[in-house]
Each structure stands twice: as structure tokens, then as C-alpha cells.
RODO-2510 file (C-alpha; in nm, 4 decimals, decimal comma):
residues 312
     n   res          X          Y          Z
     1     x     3,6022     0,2340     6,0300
     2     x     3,4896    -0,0713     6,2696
     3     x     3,5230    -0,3418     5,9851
     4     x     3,7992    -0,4865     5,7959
     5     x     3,8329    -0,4321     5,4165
     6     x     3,7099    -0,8391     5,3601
     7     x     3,4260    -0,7995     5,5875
     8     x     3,2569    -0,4955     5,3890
     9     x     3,3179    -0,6796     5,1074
    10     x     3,1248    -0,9822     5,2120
    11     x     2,8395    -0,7594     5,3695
    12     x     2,8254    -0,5686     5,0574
    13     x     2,7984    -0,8791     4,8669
    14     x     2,5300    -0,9925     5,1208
    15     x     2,3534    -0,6772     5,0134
    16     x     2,3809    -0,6979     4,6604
    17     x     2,3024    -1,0816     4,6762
    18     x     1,9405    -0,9980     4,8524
    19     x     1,8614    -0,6949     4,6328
    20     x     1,9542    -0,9094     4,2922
    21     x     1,6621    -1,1639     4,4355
    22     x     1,4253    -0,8645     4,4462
    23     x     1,5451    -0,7712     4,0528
    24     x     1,5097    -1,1111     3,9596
    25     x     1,1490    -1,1307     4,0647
    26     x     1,1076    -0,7562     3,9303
    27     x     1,2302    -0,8798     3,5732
    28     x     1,0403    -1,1770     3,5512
    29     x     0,7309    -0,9887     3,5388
    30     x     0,8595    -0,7323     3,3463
    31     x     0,9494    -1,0194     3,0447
    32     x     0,5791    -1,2127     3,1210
    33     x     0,3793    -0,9172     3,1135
    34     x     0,5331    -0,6177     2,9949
    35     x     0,4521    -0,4436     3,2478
    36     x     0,6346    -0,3326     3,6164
    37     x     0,5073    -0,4612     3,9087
    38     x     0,5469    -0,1469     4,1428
    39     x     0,4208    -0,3479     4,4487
    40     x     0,7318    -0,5388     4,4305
    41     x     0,9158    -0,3602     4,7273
    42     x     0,6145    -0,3923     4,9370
    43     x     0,6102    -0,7821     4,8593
    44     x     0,9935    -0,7635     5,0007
    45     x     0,8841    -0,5965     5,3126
    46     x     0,5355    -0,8739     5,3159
    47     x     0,8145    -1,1189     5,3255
    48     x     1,0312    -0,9848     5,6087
    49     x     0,7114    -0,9965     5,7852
    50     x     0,5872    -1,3316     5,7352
    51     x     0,9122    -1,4640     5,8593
    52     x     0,8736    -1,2538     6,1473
    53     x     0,5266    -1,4496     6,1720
    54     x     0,6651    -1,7808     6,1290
    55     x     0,9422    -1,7216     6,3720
    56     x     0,7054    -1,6335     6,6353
    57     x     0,5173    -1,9603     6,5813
    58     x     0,7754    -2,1957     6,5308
    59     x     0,9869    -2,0787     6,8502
    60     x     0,7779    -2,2823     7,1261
    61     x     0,8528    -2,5929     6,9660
    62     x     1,1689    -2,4836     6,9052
    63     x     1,2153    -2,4196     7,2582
    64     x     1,0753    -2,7681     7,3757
    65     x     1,2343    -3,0013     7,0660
    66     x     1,5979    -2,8228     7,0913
    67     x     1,7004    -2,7924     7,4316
    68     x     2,0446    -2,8673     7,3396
    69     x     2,0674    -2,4983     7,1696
    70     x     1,9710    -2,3931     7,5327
    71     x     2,3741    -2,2701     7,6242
    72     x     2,3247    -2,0247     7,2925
    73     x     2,1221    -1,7690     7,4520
    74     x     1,7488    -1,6306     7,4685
    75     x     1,7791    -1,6270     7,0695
    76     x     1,8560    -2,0186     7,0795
    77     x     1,5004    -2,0840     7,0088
    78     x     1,5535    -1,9016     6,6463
    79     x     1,8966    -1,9951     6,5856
    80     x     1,8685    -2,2842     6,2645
    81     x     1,5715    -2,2475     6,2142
    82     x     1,6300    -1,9949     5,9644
    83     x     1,7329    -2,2947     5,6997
    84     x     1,3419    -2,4021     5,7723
    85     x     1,2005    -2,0597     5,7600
    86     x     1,2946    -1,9210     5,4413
    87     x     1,1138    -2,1945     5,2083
    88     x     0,8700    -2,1413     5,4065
    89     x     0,8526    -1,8402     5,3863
    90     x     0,9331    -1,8688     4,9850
    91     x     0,6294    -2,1253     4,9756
    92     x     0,3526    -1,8574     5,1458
    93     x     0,5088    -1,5593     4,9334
    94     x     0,4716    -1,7811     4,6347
    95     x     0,0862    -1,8426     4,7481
    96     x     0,0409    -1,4864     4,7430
    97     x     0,2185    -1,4325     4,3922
    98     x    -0,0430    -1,6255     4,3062
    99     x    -0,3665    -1,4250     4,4339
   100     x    -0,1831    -1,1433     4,3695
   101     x    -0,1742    -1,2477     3,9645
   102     x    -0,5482    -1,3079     4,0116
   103     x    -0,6355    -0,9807     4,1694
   104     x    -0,3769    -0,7505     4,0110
   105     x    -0,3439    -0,8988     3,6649
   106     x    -0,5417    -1,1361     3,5149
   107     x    -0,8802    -0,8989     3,5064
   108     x    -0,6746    -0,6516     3,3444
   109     x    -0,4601    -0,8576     3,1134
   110     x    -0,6354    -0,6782     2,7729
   111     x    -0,6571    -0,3607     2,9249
   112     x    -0,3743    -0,1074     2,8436
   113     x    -0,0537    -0,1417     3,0714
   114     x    -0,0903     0,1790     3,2899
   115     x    -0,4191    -0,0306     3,4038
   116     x    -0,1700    -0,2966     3,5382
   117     x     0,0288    -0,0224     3,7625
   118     x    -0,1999     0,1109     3,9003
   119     x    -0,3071    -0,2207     4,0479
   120     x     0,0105    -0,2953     4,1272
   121     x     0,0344     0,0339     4,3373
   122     x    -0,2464    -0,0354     4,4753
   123     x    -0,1806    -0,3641     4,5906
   124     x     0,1575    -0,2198     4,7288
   125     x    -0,0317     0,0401     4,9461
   126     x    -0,2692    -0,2520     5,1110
   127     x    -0,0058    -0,4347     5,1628
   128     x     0,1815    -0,1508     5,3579
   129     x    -0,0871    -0,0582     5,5338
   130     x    -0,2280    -0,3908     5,5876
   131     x     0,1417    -0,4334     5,7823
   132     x     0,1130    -0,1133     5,9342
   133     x    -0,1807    -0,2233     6,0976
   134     x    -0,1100    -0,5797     6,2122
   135     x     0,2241    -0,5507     6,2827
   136     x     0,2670    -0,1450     6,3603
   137     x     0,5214     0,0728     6,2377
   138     x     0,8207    -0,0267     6,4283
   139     x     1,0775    -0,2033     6,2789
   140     x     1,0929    -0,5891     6,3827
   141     x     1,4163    -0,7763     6,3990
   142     x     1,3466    -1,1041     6,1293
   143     x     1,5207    -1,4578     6,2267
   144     x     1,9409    -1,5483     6,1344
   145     x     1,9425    -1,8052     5,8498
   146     x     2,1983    -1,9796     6,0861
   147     x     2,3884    -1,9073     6,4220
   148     x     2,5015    -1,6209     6,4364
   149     x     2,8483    -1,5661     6,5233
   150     x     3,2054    -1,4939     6,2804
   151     x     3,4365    -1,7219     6,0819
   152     x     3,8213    -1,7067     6,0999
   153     x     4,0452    -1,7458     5,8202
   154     x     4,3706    -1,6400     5,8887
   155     x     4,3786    -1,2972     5,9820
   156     x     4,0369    -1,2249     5,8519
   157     x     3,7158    -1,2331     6,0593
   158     x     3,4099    -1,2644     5,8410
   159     x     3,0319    -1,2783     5,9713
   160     x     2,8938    -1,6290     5,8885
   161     x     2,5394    -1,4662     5,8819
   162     x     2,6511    -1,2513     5,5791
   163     x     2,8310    -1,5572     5,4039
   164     x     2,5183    -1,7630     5,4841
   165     x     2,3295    -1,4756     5,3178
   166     x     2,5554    -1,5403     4,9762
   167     x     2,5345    -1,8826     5,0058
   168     x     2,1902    -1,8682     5,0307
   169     x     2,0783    -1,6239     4,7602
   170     x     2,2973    -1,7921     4,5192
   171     x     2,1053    -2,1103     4,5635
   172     x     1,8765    -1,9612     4,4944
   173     x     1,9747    -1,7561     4,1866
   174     x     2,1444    -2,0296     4,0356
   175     x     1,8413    -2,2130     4,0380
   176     x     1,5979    -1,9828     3,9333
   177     x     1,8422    -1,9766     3,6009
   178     x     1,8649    -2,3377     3,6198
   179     x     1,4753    -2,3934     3,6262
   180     x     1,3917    -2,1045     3,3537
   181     x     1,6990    -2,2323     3,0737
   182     x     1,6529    -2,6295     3,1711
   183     x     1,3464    -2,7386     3,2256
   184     x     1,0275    -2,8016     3,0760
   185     x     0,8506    -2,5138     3,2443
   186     x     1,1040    -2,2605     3,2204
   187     x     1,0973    -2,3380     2,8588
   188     x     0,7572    -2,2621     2,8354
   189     x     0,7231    -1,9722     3,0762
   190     x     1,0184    -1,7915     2,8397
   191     x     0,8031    -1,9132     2,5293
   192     x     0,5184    -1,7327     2,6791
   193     x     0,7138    -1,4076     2,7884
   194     x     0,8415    -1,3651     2,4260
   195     x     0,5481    -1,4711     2,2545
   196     x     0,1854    -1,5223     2,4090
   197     x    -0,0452    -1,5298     2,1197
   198     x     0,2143    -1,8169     1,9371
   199     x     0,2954    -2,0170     2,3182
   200     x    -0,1106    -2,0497     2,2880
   201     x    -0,0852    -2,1360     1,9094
   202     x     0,0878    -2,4390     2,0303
   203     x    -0,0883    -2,5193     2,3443
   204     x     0,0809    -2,3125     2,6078
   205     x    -0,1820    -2,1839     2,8148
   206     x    -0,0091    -1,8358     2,8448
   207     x    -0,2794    -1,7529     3,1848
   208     x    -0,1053    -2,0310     3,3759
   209     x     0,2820    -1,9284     3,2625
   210     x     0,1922    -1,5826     3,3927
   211     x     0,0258    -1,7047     3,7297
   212     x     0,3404    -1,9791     3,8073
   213     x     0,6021    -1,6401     3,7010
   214     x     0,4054    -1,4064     3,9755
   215     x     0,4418    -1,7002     4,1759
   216     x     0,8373    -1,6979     4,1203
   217     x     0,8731    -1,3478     4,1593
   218     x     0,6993    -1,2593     4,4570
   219     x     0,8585    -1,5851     4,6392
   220     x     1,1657    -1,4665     4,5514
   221     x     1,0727    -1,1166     4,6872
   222     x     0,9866    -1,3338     5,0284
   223     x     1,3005    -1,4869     5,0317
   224     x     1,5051    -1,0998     5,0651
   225     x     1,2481    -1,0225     5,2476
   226     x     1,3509    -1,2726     5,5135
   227     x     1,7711    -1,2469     5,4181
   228     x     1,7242    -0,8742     5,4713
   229     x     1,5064    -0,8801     5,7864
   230     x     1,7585    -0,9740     6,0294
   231     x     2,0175    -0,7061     5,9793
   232     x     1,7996    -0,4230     5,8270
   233     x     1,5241    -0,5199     6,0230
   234     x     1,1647    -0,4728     5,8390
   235     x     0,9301    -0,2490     5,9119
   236     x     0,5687    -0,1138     5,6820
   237     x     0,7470     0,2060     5,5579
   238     x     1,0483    -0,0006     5,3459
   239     x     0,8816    -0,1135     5,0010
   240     x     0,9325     0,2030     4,8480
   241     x     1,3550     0,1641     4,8858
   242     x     1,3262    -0,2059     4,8298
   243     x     1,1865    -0,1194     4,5056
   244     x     1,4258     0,1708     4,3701
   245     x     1,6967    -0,0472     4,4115
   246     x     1,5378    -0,3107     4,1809
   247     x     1,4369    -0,0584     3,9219
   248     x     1,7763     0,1066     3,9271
   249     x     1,9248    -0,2628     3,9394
   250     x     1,7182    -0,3354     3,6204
   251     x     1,7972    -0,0353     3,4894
   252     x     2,2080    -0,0406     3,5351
   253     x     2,1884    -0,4144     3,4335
   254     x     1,9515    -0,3959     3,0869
   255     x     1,6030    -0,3705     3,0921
   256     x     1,4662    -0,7392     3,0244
   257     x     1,7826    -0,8914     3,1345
   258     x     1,7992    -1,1406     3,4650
   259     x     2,1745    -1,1328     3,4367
   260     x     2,2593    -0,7994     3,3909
   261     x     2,0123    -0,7498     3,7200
   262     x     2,1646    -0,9725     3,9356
   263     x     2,5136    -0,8283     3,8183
   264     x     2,4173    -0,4748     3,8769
   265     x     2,2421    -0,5750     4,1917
   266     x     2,5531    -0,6751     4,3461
   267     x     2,7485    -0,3581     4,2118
   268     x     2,5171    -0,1365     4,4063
   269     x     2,5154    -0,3594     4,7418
   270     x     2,9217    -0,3407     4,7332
   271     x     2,8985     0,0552     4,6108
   272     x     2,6955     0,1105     4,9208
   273     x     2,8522    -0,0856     5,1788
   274     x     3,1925     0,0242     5,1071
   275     x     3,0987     0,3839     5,0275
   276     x     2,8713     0,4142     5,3941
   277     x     3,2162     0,2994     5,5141
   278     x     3,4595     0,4938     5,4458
   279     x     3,1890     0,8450     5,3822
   280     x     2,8649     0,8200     5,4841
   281     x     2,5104     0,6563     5,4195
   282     x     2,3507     0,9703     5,2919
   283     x     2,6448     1,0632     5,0762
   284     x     2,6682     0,6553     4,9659
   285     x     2,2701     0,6795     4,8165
   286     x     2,3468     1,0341     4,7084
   287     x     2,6964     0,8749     4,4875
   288     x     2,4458     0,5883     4,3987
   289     x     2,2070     0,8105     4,2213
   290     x     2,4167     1,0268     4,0371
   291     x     2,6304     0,6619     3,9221
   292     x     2,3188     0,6028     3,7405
   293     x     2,2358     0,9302     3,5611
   294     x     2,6152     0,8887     3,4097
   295     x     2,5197     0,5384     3,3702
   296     x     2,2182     0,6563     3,1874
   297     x     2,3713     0,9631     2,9840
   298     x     2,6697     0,7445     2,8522
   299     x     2,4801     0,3927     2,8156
   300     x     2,1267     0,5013     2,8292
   301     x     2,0628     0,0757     2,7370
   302     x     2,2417    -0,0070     3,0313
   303     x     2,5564    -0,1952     3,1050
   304     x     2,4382    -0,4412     2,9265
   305     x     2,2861    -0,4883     2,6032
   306     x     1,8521    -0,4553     2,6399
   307     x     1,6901    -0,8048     2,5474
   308     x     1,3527    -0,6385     2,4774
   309     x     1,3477    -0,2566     2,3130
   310     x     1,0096    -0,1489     2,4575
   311     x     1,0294     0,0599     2,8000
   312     x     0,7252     0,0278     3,0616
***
């Protein structure tokens, strides 16, 4: 085993961190809709992908406005601009939640909820083959949030990419809590998931909740996207695992429930870290699975309690 005990600990909460953004955005629409959004996985990889893009356009002026990073390496060009990147990357993601409630959603919003995944599928498969063909199916390497490079403590050598990657996705966690139990908005957007027909009573417009909620969830989809792209590297072919983990996340955690998500998000990052460790990949997603058919068979509602009763 190459790492120390710490480090897996931090790269398995790195892992978790990133996939409890992607269950986030996954319960979100679950709660505004009730319905799942199976293209979120493929919105994941879409985000790995546009910071890929971004990188690739930002680096000449990184190259001419930074020479001082020059002594870093042929990566200096990349290396902070990673703090830049990601909203940016959250900002064209959350453009795209926004067609992508137009397209996939609001035509079908009265139709019967198996209408809704099937666009979402469908969506999913453009998008993967819309990457496939742009981009090809080799994996690309996506930009560091910061330098990359490891932190001391004592004894203890942790990667500050990975603790960047913490640091990061709770900002952004925190926040998305923040905005949906403080404010204004996130008091209406909750009014609207538990209630649409009343929210309207009272001069919600329930249409615009929903649009600003895709919006949400698929930036926050971007933003793992781009966390996840620089050591997993993205490639066209990953939705599909990006989004088992969030339904098993969602599933371990309490359907309807951000915080049982996130929670169970980061069990599963730390189970298969450590577990690929000390056994073996295969043998880590193999433990993973059977975890939650016990799960399921002694708590079929989850580890935590389910906010909403009705399954989609």
C-alpha cells in the first residue's frame, strides 16, 4: 500500500465530497419535480469537459499574464487557475440546467413522469455522444483547483489537491444549504418542491422555481465534473458510474433528503478509497453493492428517515 492511512482518508473524503455534489444536484430535482433526472451523470462528465474547454482557452493568457509561475513546469500555465475555472465552469453548467429544463421538462411537465425519463435519458445519450464526437473517447486530464504538490504536518504527508477538493466542495455544499434554508429564493424553491399548485396559489410562479433548481443541479454536477476531472480524468463513456453513485448515494442517505445524500456520499467515497487500498477496485465496487442490498433489506428507507414517501 503506497499511501499512508491519513492520506486515503483525505482522498476518500475528496471522493465522497465530489460525488455528494452530484447527489445534491440529483435530489434537488428529485424534490422539484418528482421525477429522476437520469442524465445527471452525463451532466458530470459535460462538466469535466467544459473545464477541459476552458482550460484550453484560458492557458495562452495564462502563459503571457503569469510568467512568474514559469519555474512550476509546462503545467504552470493551469496551475491557479483552477480557483477561476470552476465558477466558471459552475456558471456555463448552470446555463445549460437551464435549456436543459426547457427541452427536457417543461413540455412535459403534465405528462406522466416516465415521460420525464425518458427525456432525461435521452438528453444523457446526446450529451455522451455529443462528447464522444467533439472531444473523442479518450480520457482528458481536467485542470488542479490549485498547485499541485503535498502538505506536511508532522509526520503526515497529505495532497493539497485532495484537501483543496474538500475545501472546495464544502463551499460549496454549505452554501447550497445556506441559500435553500436562508434566503428568499430557497424559501420559495422548497415551497414549490412541496407544494406547486399552493406556491402558485400565492404567487410563486412554480415554472421559474423549477428552471432556477435545474439550474442548481446541473451547475453543481459541473462543479464534480471539474473536482473529479483532474485525478479521474473524464472521458464520454463515465455518466453512467457518475450516476449510480448518486442514486445509490440517495438511496443509502433517504430518498428526498440533501443531508442524508451528502452523508452517504461521503461514506461510499471513504468505503472505496480505503477498500481499493488495502483489496482491490473490483472487489471495493463489488463490497459497495452488496453494502447496499443489506442497507436495503434491513433499512429499506435508508439510513435516514425518507422526507417524501413516493418512489420515482
Amino acid at each position: 500500500m503506497g499511501a499512508s492511512i491519513p492520506q486515503l482518508l483525505v482522498n476518500g473524503v475528496a471522493l465522497g465530497a465530489a460525488y455528494a455534489l452530484i447527489a445534491l444536484g440529483f435530489v434537488l430535482v428529485i424534490n422539484a419535480v418528482g421525477a429522476v433526472n437520469f442524465a445527471q451523470g452525463d451532466l458530470v462528465m459535460a462538466g469535466g469537459f467544459v473545464a477541459v474547454t476552458i482550460t484550453e482557452y484560458l492557458t495562452p493568457w495564462a502563459s503571457d499574464n503569469l510568467p512568474d509561475l514559469a519555474f512550476i513546469g509546462p503545467r504552470a500555465s493551469a496551475v491557479g487557475l483552477g480557483l477561476v475555472i470552476l465558477p466558471l465552469t459552475m456558471v456555463v453548467m448552470a446555463v445549460l440546467g437551464l435549456l436543459f429544463s426547457a427541452l427536457a421538462y417543461a413540455p412535459l411537465r403534465h405528462r406522466p413522469p416516465v415521460s420525464v425519463f425518458i427525456s432525461t435519458i435521452a438528453v444523457g445519450l446526446i450529451l455522451q455522444h455529443g462528447a464522444n464526437a467533439v472531444f473523442g473517447p479518450e480520457p482528458r486530464v481536467g485542470p488542479p483547483l490549485v498547485v499541485d504538490g503535498n502538505f506536511a504536518l508532522g509526520p503526515i504527508t497529505l495532497s493539497i489537491q485532495q484537501l483543496s477538493v474538500i475545501l472546495a466542495a464544502g463551499c460549496l455544499i454549505t452554501g447550497t444549504g445556506l441559500l435553500l434554508s436562508r434566503s428568499q429564493l430557497g424559501r420559495q424553491l422548497r415551497a414549490v418542491a412541496q407544494d406547486p399548485e399552493m406556491a402558485e396559489a400565492i404567487g410563486i410562479s412554480a415554472g421559474h422555481c423549477i428552471a432556477i433548481t435545474f439550474a442548481l443541479a446541473v451547475a453543481l454536477a459541473g462543479s464534480a465534473g471539474m473536482l473529479l476531472s483532474n485525478q479521474f480524468f473524464v472521458a464520454p463513456s463515465d455518466g453512467g458510474l457518475f450516476m449510480l453513485k448518486a442514486y445509490i448515494a440517495v438511496t443509502l442517505g433517504g430518498w428526498g433528503r440533501l443531508d442524508g445524500a451528502a452523508f452517504a456520499a461521503l461514506l461510499i467515497g471513504v468505503f472505496e478509497v480505503m477498500m481499493a487500498a488495502f483489496v482491490s477496485y473490483v472487489m471495493a465496487e463489488a463490497l459497495l453493492y452488496a453494502g447496499v442490498l443489506l442497507v436495503l433489506l434491513v433499512r429499506p428507507s435508508g439510513l435516514l428517515r425518507e422526507t417524501i414517501q413516493r418512489r420515482t
